[in-house]
ZAMIPA-643057 format. One record per residue (C-alpha): residue number from 0; residue in three letters; x, y, z. Coordinates in nm, 3 decimals, m for minus. Layout:
residues N
NUM / Ala / X / Y / Z
...
//
This chain:
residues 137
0 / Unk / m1.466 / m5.635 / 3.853
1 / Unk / m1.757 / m5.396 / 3.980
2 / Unk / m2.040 / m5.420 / 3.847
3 / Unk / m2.262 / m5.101 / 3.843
4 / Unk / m2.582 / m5.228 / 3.619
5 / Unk / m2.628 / m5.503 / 3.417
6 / Unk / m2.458 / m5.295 / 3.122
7 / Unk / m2.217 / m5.132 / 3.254
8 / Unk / m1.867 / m5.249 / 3.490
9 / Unk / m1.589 / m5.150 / 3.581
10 / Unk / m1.256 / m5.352 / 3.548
11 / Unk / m0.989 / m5.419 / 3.859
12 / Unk / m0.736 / m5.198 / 3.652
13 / Unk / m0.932 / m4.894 / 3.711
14 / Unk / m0.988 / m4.857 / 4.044
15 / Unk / m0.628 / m4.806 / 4.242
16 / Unk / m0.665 / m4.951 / 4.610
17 / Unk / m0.408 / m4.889 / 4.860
18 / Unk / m0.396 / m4.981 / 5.196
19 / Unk / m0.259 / m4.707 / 5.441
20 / Unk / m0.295 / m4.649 / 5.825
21 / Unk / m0.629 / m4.560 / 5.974
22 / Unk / m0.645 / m4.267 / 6.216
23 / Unk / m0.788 / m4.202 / 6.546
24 / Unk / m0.715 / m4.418 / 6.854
25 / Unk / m0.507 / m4.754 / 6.866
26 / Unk / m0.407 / m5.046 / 7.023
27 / Unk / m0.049 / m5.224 / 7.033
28 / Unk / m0.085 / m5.322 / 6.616
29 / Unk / m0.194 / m4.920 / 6.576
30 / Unk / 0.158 / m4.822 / 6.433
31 / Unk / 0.216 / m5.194 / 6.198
32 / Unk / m0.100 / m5.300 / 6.013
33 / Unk / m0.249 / m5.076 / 5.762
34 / Unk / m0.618 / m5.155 / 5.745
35 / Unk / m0.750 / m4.845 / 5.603
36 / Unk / m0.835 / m4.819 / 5.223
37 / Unk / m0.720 / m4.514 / 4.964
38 / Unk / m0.956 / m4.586 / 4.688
39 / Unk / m0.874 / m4.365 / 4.357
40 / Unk / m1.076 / m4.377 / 4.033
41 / Unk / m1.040 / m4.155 / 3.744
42 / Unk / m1.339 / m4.063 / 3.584
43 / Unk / m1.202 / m3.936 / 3.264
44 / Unk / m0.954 / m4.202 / 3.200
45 / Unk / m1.233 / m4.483 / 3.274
46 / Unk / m1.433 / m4.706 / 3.083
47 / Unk / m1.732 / m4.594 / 3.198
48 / Unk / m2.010 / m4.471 / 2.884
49 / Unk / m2.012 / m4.104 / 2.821
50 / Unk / m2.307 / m4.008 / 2.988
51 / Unk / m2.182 / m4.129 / 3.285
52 / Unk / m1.841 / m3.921 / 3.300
53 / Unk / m2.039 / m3.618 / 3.263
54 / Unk / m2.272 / m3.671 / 3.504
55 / Unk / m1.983 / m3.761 / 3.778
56 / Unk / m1.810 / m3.464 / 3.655
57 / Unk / m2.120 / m3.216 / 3.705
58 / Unk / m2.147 / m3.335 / 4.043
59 / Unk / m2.058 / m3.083 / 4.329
60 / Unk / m1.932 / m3.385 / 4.564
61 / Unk / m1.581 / m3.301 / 4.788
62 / Unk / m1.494 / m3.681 / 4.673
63 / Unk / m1.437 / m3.575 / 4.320
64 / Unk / m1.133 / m3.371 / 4.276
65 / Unk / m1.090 / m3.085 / 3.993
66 / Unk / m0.901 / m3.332 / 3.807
67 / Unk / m1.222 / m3.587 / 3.758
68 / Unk / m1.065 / m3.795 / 4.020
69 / Unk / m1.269 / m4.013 / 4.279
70 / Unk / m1.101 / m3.981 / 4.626
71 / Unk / m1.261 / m4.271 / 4.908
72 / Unk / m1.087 / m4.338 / 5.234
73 / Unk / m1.243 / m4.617 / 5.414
74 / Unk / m1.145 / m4.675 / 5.757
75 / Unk / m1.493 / m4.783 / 5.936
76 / Unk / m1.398 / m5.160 / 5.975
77 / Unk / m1.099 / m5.338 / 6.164
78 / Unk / m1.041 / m5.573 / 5.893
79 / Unk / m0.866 / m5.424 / 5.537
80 / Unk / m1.129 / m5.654 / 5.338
81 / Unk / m1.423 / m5.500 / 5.498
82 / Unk / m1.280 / m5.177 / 5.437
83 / Unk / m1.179 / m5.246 / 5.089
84 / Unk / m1.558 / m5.375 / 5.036
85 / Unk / m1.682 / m5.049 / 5.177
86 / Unk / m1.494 / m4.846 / 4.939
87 / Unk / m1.628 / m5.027 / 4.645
88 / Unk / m1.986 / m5.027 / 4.792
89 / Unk / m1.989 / m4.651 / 4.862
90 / Unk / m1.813 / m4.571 / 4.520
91 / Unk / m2.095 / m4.786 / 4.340
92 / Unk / m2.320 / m4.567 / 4.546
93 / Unk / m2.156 / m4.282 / 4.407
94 / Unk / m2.211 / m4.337 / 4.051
95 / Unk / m2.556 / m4.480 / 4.078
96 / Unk / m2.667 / m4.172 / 4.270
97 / Unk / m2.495 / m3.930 / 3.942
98 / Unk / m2.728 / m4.131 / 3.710
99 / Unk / m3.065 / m4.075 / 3.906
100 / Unk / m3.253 / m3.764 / 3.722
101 / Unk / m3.437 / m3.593 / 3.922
102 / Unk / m3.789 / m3.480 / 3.858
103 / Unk / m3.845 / m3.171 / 3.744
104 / Unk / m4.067 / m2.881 / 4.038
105 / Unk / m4.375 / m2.777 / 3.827
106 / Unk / m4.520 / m2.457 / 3.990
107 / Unk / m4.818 / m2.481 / 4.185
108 / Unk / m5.081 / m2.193 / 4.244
109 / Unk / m5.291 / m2.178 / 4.616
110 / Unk / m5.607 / m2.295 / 4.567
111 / Unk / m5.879 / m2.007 / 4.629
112 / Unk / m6.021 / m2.159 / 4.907
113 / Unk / m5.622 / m2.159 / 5.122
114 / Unk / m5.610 / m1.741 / 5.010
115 / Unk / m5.967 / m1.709 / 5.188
116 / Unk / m5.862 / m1.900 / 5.465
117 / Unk / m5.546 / m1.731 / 5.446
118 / Unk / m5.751 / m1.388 / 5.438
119 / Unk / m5.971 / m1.464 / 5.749
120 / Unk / m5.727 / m1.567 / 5.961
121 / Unk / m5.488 / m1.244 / 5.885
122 / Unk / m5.874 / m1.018 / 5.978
123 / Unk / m5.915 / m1.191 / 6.268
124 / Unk / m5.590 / m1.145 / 6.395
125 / Unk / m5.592 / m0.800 / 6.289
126 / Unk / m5.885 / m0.745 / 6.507
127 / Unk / m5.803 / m0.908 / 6.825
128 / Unk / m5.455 / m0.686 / 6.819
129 / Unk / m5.715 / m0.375 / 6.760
130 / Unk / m5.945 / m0.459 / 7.045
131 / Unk / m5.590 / m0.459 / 7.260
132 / Unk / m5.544 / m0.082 / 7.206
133 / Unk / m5.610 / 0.190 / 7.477
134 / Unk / m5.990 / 0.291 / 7.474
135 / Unk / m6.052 / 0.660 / 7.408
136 / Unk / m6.352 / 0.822 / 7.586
//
């Protein structure tokens, strides 16, 4: 069972672990012991409140297939159960993070004092680049 908030969790039946071999360099157990995790999670088919789904579903993340699925390879730790415990953590993350609205950018106008600033600076710059010019006679 993972919990996400105090109303909503997810039950063991819905998240599909498997254990598979993690990449990159080994050691003499590199080719027996499969201690990375293949964590897969369908949105759609899930128990998880409406609101949630299509907020997952919205979200432009490479974990999240075109079929609503939730795709997490963990392969960090040495141990499966630290990887399998990563994979849970980081797709708790993941739904937590789809249910965070973010605040809407209200428009802001310079104040009149930044154009005059603004102004000054662009006259003064103007004018040194002036005074650089050849002098006529």
């Amino acid at each position: 069972m993972l919990e996400i908030s105090r109303a909503v969790s997810l039950a063991d039946w819905e998240i599909e672990l498997t254990g598979i071999r993690a990449t990159g360099n080994g050691g003499q157990r590199v080719n027996k012991v499969e201690t990375a995790i293949h964590l897969r999670f369908d949105i759609k088919r899930s128990s998880l409140p409406l609101l949630y789904k299509d907020r997952l579903l919205k979200l432009s993340d490479s974990r999240i297939s075109s079929d609503g699925i939730i795709i997490i390879k963990a392969q960090s730790f040495r141990t499966q159960s630290m990887n399998k415990d990563d994979a849970l953590k980081r797709l708790k993350e993941l739904i937590v993070s789809a249910m965070v609205v973010q605040k809407t950018r209200r428009p802001t106008k310079p104040t009149k004092g930044s154009n005059l600033r603004r102004l000054d600076s662009k006259k003064k710059t103007s004018s040194n680049k002036a005074l650089r010019g050849k002098i006529s006679h």
